[in-house]
N, C-alpha and C positions, 0 to 999 in steps of 0.2 A: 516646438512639437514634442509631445511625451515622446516615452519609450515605446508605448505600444502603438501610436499611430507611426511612426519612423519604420520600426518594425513589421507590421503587418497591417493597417490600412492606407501606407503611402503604396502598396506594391499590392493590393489588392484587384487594383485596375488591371495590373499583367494579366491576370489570375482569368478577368473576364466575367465570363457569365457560369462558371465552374459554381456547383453548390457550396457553400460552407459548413452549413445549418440548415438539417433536414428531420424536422418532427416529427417522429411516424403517428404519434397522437392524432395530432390535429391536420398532419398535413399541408400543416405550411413549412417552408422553405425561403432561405436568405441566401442571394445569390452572393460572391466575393464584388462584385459591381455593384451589390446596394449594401453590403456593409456598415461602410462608413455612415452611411444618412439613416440604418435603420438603429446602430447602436444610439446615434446622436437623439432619435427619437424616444429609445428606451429609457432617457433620464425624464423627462419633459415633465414640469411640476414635481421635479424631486429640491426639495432641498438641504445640504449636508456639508460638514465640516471635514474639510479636504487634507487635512493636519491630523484625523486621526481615521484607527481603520472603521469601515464599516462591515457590519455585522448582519450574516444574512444563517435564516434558519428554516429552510424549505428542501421539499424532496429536487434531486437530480433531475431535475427537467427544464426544458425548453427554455420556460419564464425568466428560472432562476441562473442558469449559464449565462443569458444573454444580459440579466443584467448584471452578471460578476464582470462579463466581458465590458459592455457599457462605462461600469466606474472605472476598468484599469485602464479604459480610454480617456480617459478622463483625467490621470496620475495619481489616480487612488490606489491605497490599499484594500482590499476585501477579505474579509472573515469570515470564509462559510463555517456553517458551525451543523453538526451533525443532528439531524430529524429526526433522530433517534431519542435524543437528550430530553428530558423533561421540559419543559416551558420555561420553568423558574431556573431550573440550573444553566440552560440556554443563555438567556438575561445574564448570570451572573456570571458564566464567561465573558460575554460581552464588556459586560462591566470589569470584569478584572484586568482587561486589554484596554479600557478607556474609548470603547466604542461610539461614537456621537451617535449613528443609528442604529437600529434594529431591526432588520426586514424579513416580513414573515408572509405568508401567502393572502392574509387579509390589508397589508400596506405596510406602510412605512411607521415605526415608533421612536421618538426621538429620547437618546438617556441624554441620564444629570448626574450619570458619570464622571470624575474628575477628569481633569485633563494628564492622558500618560495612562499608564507607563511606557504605551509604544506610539510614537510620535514619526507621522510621514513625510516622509523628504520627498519622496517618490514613488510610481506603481508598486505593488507587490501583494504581496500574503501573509495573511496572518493562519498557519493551521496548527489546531491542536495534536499532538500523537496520543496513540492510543493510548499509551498508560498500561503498553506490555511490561515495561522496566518500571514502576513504580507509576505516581499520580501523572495524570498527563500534562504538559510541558506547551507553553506557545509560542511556535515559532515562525520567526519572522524572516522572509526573502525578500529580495528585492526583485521586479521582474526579471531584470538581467541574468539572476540566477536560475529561471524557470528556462530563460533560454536557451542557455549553455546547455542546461539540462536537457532536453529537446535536441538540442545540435547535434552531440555526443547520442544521442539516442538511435539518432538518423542514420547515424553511422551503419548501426547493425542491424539499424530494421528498416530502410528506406521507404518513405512517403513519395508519389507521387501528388500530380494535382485531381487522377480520378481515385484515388485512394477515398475509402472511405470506413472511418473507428465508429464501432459501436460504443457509446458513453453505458458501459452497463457496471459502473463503479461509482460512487458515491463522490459529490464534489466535495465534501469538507475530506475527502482523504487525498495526500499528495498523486495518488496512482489513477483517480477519478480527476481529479484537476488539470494533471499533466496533457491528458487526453486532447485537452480544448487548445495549449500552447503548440502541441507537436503537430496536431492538424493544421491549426490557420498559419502556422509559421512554413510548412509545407504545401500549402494552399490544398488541402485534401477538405472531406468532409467530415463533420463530425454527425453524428448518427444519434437522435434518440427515441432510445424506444417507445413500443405504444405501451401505454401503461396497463390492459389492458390483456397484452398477450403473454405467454408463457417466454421465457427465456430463449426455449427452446427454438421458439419460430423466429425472433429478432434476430440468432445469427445464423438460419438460415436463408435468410434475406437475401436475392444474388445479390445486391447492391452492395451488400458490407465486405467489408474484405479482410480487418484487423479488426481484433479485440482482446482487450486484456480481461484479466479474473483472478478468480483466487481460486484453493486446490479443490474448497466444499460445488463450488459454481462445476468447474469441469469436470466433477463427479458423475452428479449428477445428469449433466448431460449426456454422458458417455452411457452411463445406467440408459437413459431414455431411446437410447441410439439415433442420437443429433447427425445428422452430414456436416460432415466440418470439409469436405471437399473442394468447395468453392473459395476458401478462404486465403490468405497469402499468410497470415501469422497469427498465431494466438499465445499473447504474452502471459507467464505465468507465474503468480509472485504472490505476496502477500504473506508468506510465512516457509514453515520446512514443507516440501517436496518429499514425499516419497517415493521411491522404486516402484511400487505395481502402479501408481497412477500413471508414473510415466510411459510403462509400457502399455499400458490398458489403451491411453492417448495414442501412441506410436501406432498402436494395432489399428485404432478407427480412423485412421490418417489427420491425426491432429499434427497442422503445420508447428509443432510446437520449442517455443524459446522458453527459457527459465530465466528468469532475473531477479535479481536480489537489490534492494533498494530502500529508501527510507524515507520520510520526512525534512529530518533534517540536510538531505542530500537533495531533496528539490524532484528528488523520484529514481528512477535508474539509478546503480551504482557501477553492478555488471550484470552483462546478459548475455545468456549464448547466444550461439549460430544456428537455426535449426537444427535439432535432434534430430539424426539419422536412425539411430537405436538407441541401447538405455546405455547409458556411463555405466564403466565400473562404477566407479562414484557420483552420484548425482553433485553436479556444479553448478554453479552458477554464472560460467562462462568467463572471459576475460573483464577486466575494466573498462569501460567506456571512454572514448577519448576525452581527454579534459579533465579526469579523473586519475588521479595517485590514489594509490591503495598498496599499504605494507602491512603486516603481521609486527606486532612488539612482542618483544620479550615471552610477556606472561599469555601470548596467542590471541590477543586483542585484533580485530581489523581495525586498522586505522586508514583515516582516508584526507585526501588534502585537494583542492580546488576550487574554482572560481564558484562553483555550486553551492556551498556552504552558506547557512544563513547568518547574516547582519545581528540576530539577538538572537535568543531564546529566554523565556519567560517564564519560570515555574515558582513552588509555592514561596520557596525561598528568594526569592528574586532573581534578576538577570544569575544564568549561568554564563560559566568564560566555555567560549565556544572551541579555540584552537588554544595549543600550545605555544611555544615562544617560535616554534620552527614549520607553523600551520597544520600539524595535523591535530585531527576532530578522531576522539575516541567513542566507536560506535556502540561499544557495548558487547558485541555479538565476536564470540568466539569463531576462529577460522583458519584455513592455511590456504597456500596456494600452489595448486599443482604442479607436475613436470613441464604441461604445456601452458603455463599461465594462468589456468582457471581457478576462479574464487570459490573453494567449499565451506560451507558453514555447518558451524560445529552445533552452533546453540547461541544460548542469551548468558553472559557469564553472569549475569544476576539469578542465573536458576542452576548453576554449576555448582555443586559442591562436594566436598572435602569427605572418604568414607576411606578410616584406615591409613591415612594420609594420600589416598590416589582420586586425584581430579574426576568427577564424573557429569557428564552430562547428560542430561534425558533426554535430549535429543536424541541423541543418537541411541537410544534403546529404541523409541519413541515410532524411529524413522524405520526400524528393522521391525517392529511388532506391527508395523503398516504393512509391510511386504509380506506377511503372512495369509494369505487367501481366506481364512476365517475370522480375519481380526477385521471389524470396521471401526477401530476408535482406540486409540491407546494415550492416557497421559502416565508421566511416570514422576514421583515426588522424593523427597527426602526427607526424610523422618529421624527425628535422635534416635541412636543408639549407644547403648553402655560403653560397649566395647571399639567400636569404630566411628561413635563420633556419627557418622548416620549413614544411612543404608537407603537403597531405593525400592519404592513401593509402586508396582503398575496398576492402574485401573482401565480393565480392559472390556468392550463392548464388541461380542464375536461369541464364537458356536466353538470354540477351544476351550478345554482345561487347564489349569497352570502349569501342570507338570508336563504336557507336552509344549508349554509354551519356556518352558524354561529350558529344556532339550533342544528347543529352536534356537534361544539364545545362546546357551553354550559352547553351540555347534561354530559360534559366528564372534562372540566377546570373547573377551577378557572373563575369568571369574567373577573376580569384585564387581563388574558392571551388572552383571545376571541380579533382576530384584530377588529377593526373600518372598517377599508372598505377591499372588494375582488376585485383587478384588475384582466383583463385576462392577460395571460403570453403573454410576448412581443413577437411581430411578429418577432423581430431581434434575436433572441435568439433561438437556438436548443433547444429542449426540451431533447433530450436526452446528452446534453452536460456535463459531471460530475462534469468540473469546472468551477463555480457558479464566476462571477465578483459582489459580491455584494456590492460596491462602485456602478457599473450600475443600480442592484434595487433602491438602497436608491435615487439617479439622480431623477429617473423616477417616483418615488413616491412624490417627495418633486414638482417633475412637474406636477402630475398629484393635485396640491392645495389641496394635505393632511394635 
């Protein structure tokens, strides 16, 4: 018996006639009592190479969950690969993981891919990261780790069996993925929406109860003035949290958690408690069980558990994942509170050196958010003669620099206060989440900073 029928369709009977799988599209609906006989039908005239992952390239819906779910029933690996990605570059991810198939919304395409580099013993995932730290990376879990990952999650946000997640995240991303393991492992529902209606109405749905997003998603809803009333949680991650979101959220009674998480961590790392009010510090709550998470030396989170993925794949070949004493170096600058909780500082890959004092643009970044006139700030580092480099804001708001650097003042260190405030470039969405900053630093070094 795989892992995923042991798992979650040996116990699906408990479960009953409880929804699992509720399309708001089309309207149909898979009870946890037909499960097992509708994924077994979701393969029928497929045929595929069980030894390596397969590769699917379709929007977040119905179709394409049910059949990611399908092949992990199966003790495949799957490879959602993001709908976003051109056609051809799609394929050549594929191909760079040694994908036997291809699936895309018109069938199934089979490559002549070599065989490798990532080779299946058993269920799991193949997902790409973004490619915030550099070119994006493929990395490899085993279901087991998707688990844990889920267990530990349950912890702090507890599933029932009428629970029911809105899927309003993408499944090639760990945080869209996650969604499908923490429902059917809690025998809850997983929710998707109509394609069809605004955001807005999907989580006003009484039916939903929990849904995750990112900080641009509950912006805007908050703008639109959403009812988040009915809801038991709304997870909130995907990057830095600012201060006035938070409270803007608190104001409209968003049940709101913060968590901090990744790819390579299989999703959750830590996550608060419902926010009561706004942190001094915006955190990211404690660790999750199952989860070790220490600070090194030079302010690195590091983190060690059963979560951690089996490979990781980038252009250079397999990276080493752990150290000799299992901790996985995240990247991401941080400390950890009085009470236990994880704050994040930044990405030490965008951290640098002015004067000889450590700076992060985060945390300028995170303070020119909390300013009521600023809707957008990134902030870069540029050479400078004298200090080695300096930080440069580019800011999208109804402020001038000079009161915005009176703002910072009031709140940094000197050295951290940028030198000059451009406006946010005309080329660039504002509401875009991911940042080309190789294109700020261009644009700053052109504007004779």
């Amino acid at each position: 018996m795989s892992t995923f029928q042991n798992s979650i369709l040996s116990k699906a009977s408990l479960v009953g006639d409880v929804v699992a799988l509720l399309d708001r599209s089309s309207g149909s609906s898979v009870r946890y009592s037909e499960l097992r006989g509708f994924l077994s039908s979701r393969l029928a005239g497929f045929s595929f190479d069980k030894t390596r992952p397969f590769a699917t390239w379709a929007a977040p819906d119905f179709s394409h969950a049910t059949l990611l779910l399908a092949l992990l029933a199966e003790d495949c690996a799957v490879a959602p690969l993001s709908p976003r990605l051109p056609e051809a570059e799609a394929v050549r991810r594929a191909e760079s993981i040694g994908a036997s198939c291809f699936w895309k919304t018109d069938g199934l395409h089979h490559l002549v891919s070599p065989d490798g580099p990532i080779t299946v013993s058993s269920a799991g995932t193949v997902l790409f990261t973004s490619g915030s730290s550099g070119s994006p990376c493929a990395v490899s879990h085993d279901l087991e780790s998707h688990f844990a990952s889920a267990r530990g999650a349950a912890e702090r946000i507890p599933l029932q069996s009428r629970s029911a997640w809105l899927l309003s995240l993408p499944l090639n991303h760990v945080s869209g993925f996650s969604i499908l393991i923490r429902c059917l492992l809690a025998g809850a529902a997983v929710v998707f929406p109509d394609k069809n209606s605004p955001l807005k109405k999907q989580i006003e749905d009484p039916l939903v109860t929990h849904v995750s997003m990112v900080g641009v998603q509950l912006r805007r809803l908050i703008n639109e003035g959403a009812s988040f009333q009915h809801l038991q949680a709304v997870l909130l991650g995907g990057g830095p949290v600012d201060r006035r979101l938070v409270a803007d959220a608190l104001a409209a009674g968003v049940p709101l958690h913060v968590t901090y998480g990744m790819t390579e961590a299989a999703s959750q790392i830590s996550t608060s408690g419902r926010l009561q009010s706004v942190p001094g510090v915006i955190h990211a709550g404690q660790a999750l069980p199952g989860r070790e998470v220490q600070i090194s030396t030079d302010g690195e989170i590091q983190l060690r558990g059963v979560m951690l993925p089996r490979s990781i794949l980038s252009g250079d070949g397999f990276k080493h994942v752990v150290d000799g004493e299992g901790w996985f170096g995240t990247g991401d600058l941080g400390f950890i509170d009085a009470e236990g909780n994880l704050v994040i500082s930044g990405r030490r890959s965008r951290m640098f050196v002015s004067g000889g004092e450590n700076i992060c643009p985060e945390v300028i970044e995170n303070l020119l958010a909390s300013c009521p006139q600023v809707r957008r700030a990134i902030v870069v580092g540029v050479p400078h003669a004298e200090f080695g480099a300096r930080p440069v804001a580019f800011v999208a708001g109804t402020v001038g620099g000079s009161e915005m650097k009176e703002f910072l003042k009031s709140r940094l260190e000197g050295f951290y206060v940028p030198d000059v405030f451009l406006p946010w470039p005309v080329a660039v969405p504002e509401e875009d989440a991911k940042v080309n900053f190789e294109l700020f630093c261009r644009l700053a070094i052109e504007n004779r900073i």
